[in-house]
Residue, then its C-alpha position, 0 to 999 in steps of 0.5 A: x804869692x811868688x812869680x814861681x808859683x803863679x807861673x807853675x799854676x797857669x802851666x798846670x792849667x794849660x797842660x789840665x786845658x789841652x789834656x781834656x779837650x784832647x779827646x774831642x778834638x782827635x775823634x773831631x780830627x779823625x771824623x772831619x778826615x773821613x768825611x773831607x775823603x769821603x767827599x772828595x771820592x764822591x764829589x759831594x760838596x754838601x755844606x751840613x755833611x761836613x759839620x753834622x758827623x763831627x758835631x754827633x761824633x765830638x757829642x759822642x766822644x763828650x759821652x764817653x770820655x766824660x768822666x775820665x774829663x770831669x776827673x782830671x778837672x776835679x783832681x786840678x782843682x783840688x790840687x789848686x786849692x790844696x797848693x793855695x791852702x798850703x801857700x796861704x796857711 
């Protein structure tokens, strides 16, 4: 195995890595905004209203970006193996 093709694979995994994780962290984003200003135009500081919104909306979001995620990961994994199978064979 080549330092090229190593190095190419790890960059394809980062890339597949912030690809599916993207998802969930900009509707964990959007919702801890809202709440943070919601907080802030009320001047409530309770504890649990920042974490419980984000934490259903990131579960929703698992919901609903699930199968476009579960995707991306299997279509990086079969051009991994697919990639050691040509290099190897």
């Amino acid at each position: 195995m080549g330092s090229e093709f190593v190095i190419r694979i790890a960059g394809e995994a980062v890339y597949t890595v912030l690809k599916a994780s993207a998802p969930m962290l900009v509707v964990g984003l959007v919702v801890g905004l809202i709440v943070s200003i919601f907080q802030a135009t009320t001047q409530i500081q309770e504890q649990t209203l920042a974490f419980v919104p984000k934490i259903l909306a990131v579960l929703l979001s698992i919901l609903i970006f699930g199968p476009w995620i579960m995707n991306t990961l299997v279509d990086f994994t079969f051009n991994l193996l697919n990639n050691l199978y040509k290099f190897v064979g």
